[in-house]
C-alpha positions in Angstrom: -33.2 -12.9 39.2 -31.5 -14.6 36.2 -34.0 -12.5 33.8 -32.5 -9.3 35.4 -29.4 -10.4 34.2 -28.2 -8.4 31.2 -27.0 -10.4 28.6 -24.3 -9.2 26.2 -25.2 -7.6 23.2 -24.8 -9.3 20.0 -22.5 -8.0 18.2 -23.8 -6.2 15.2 -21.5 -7.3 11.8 -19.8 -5.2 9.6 -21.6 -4.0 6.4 -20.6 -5.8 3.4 -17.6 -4.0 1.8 -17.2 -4.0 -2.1 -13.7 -5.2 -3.4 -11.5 -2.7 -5.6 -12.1 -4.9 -8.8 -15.8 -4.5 -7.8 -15.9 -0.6 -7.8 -13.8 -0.3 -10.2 -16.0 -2.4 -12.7 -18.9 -0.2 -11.6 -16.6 2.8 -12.3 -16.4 1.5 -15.9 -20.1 0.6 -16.4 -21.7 3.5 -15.4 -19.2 5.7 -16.3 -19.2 4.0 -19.9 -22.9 4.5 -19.9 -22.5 8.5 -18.4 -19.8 8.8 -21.9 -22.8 7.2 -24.4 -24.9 9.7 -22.9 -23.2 12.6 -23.3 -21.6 11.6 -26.9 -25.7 10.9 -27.8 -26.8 14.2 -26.7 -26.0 15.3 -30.3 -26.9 13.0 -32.5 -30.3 12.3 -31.5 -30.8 16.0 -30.7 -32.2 17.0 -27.7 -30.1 20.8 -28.1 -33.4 21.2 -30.4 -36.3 20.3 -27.4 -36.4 23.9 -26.8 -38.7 24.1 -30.1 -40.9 22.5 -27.9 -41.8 25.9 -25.9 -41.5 28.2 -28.8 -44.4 26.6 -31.2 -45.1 27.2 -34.7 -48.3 28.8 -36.1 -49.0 25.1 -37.6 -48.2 23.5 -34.8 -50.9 25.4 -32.4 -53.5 25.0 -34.9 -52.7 21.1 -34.9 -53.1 21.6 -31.0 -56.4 23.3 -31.2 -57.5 21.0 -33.6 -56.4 18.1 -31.3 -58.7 19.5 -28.2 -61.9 19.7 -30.6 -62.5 16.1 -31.3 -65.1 15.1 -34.3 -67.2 12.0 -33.2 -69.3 11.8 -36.0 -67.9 9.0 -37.2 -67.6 7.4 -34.0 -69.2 3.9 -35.3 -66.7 3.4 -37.7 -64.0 4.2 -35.2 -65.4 1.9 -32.7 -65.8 -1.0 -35.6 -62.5 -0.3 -36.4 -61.2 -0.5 -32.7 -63.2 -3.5 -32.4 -61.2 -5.3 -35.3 -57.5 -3.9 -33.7 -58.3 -6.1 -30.2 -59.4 -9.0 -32.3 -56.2 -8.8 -34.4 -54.3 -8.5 -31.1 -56.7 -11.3 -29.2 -55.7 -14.0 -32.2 -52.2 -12.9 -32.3 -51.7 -13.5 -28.8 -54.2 -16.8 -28.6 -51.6 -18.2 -31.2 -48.5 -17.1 -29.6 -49.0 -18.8 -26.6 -49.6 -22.0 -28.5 -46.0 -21.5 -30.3 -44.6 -20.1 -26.8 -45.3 -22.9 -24.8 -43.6 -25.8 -26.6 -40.3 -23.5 -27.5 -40.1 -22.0 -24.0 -40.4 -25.9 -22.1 -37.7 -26.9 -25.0 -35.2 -23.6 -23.7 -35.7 -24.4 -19.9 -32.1 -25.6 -19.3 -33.2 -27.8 -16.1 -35.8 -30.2 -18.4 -34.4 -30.2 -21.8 -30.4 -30.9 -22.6 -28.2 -28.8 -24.1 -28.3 -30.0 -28.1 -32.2 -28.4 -27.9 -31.7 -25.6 -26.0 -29.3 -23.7 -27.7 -31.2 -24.2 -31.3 -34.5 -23.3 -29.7 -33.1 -20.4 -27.9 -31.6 -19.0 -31.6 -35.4 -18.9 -33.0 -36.4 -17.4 -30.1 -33.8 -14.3 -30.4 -34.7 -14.2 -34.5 -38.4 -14.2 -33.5 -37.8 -11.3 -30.9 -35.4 -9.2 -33.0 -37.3 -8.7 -36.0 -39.7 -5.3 -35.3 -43.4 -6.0 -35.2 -44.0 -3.5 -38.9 -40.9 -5.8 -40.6 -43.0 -8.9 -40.1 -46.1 -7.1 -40.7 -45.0 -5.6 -44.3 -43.6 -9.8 -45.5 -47.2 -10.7 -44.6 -48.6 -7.9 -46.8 -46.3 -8.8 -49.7 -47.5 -12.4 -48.9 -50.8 -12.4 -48.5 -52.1 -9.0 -48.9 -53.6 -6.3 -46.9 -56.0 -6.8 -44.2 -56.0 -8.0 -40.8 -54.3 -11.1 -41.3 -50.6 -9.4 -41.5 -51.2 -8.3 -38.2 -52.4 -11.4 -36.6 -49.1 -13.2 -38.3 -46.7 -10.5 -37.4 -48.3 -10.4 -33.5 -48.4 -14.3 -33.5 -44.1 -14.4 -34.3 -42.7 -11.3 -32.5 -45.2 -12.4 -29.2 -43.9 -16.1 -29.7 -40.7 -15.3 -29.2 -40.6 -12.6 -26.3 -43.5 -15.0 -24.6 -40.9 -18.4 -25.2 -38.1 -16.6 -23.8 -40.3 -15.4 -20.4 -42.3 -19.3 -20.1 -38.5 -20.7 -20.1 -37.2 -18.2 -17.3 -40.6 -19.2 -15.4 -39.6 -23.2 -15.8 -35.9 -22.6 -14.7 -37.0 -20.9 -11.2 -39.5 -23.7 -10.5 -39.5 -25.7 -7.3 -37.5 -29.0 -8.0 -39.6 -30.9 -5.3 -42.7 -31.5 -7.7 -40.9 -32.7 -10.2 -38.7 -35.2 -8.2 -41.6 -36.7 -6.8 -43.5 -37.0 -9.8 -40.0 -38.8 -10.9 -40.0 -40.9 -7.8 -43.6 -42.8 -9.0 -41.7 -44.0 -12.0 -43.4 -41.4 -14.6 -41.9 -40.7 -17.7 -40.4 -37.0 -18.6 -43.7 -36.0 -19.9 -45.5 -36.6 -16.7 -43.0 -34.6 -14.9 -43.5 -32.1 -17.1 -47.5 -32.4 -17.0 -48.1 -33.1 -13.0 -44.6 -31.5 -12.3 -43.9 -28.5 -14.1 -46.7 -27.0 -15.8 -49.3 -26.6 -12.6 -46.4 -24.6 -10.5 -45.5 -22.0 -13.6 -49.3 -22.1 -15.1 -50.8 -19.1 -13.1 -47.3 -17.2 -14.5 -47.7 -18.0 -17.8 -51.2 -16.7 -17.8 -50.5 -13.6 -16.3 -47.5 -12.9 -19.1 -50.0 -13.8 -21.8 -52.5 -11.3 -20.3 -50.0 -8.7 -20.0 -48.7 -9.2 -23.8 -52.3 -9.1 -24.9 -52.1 -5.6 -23.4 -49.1 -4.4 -25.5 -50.3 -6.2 -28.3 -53.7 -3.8 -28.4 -51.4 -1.7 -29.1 -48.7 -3.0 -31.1 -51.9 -3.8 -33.4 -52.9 -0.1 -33.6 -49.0 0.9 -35.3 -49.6 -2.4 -37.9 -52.6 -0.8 -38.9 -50.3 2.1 -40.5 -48.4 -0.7 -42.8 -52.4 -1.7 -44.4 -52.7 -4.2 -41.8 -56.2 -3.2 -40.8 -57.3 -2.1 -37.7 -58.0 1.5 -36.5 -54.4 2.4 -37.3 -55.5 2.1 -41.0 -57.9 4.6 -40.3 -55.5 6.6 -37.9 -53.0 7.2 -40.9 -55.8 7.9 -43.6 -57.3 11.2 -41.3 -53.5 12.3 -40.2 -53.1 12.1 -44.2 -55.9 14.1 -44.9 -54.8 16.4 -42.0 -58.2 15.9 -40.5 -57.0 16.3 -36.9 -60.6 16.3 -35.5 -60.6 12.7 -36.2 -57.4 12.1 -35.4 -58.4 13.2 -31.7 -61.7 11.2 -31.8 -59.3 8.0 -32.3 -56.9 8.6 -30.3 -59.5 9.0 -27.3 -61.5 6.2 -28.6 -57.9 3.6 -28.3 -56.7 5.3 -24.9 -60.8 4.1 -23.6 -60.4 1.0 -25.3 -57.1 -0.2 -23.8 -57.7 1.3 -20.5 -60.5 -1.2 -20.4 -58.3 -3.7 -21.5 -56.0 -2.9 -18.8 -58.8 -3.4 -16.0 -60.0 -6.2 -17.5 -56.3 -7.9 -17.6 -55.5 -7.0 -13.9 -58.7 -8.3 -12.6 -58.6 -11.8 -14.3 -54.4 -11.6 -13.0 -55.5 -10.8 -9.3 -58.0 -14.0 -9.7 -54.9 -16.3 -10.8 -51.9 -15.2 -8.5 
């Protein structure tokens, strides 16, 4: 009897309702980003993408060029390709040994404030400074080869990798830590038993991920002399050899599709 009893309805609430200083800030950002757009349409050119459907003579033999690719030289290519994942493998492997120190010193929830903000400085200077700037110092350092590349991989992948390993630390689960704290341990055990084991399966997956980006960070370095298949790349598009330059460009699209398989099977294993 009572279950044939209709209840009330609950009373469904009101949709959240923005404030007039709220819409009117949106108002201003996007349409302050709407005015950049519209005051950039002329200086970076885009009145001229119609070029784009009314080609040049050169420009369709570059094309059929481009769809016959030469793969007689497809060993060197390869060797070359070979030495571009290394350059990005030891990049990376040494990044993460810089990251990890700088980004547990930036967390703002285990380190005070007199280390943070210093840390967090190197971390922008590391992350500003393109990839090919880094790259050319090395060369005027220590000469061509693949060593720039490592170096200027190992900074620019320290910093962005620092700056994504702190933001990991500061969303962690305080309940670890405080009960590693509860024992008595020192700050480095709350850091070892506390810290590291909840953000270690993220830190991996963010090193995997830069590894990707950095196969192909270390294909542009190659341009600058700092070895690698972009060397190569920028000796045939020299030489206008456009065969080639189609046998390498489908020789780095293979190699860092594999790369990418290979990186999102090992992530699926750790998350």
């Amino acid at each position: 009897m009572t279950d044939a009893v209709a209840r009330p309805a609950a009373a469904i609430p009101n949709p959240p309702v923005k404030s007039m200083g709220a819409w009117v800030l949106d108002v201003l950002i996007w349409g302050g980003v709407a005015a950049l757009l519209v005051y950039s349409f002329g200086p970076v050119e885009l009145n001229h993408a119609t070029r784009l459907f009314d080609p040049s003579e050169s420009t369709r033999n570059f094309a059929r060029e481009l769809l016959r690719p030469d793969l007689t030289d497809w060993r060197l290519f390869v060797s070359k390709m070979w030495e571009t994942i290394q350059i990005a493998l030891w990049g990376t492997f040494l990044a993460v040994f810089a990251a990890i120190p700088m980004g547990l010193a930036a967390a703002r929830n285990i380190a005070p404030v007199w280390v943070v903000t210093p840390v967090r400085w190197v971390m922008n200077l590391l992350r500003s400074i393109p990839d090919l700037v880094i790259g050319l110092l090395f060369v005027v350092a220590v000469g061509l080869g693949p060593l720039p590349g490592v170096l200027a991989i190992a900074l620019n992948t320290a910093g962005v990798l620092a700056k994504l390993f702190s933001e990991a630390v500061e969303s962690i689960d305080k309940g670890p830590v405080e009960g590693v704290r509860a024992t008595g341990a020192t700050k480095l055990h709350e850091i070892v038993w506390g810290v590291i084991p909840q953000v270690a399966p993220l830190w991996t997956s963010f090193a995997l991920y830069r590894f990707e980006s950095n196969s192909r960070s270390a294909t542009v370095l190659g341009l600058i002399g700092a070895g690698g298949i972009g060397q190569v790349l920028f000796d045939r598009m020299n030489a206008f050899d456009f065969r080639d330059v189609s046998a390498i460009v489908i020789i780095v699209v293979v190699a860092v599709t594999l790369i990418d398989m290979l990186s999102q099977a090992m992530r699926k294993r750790l998350l």
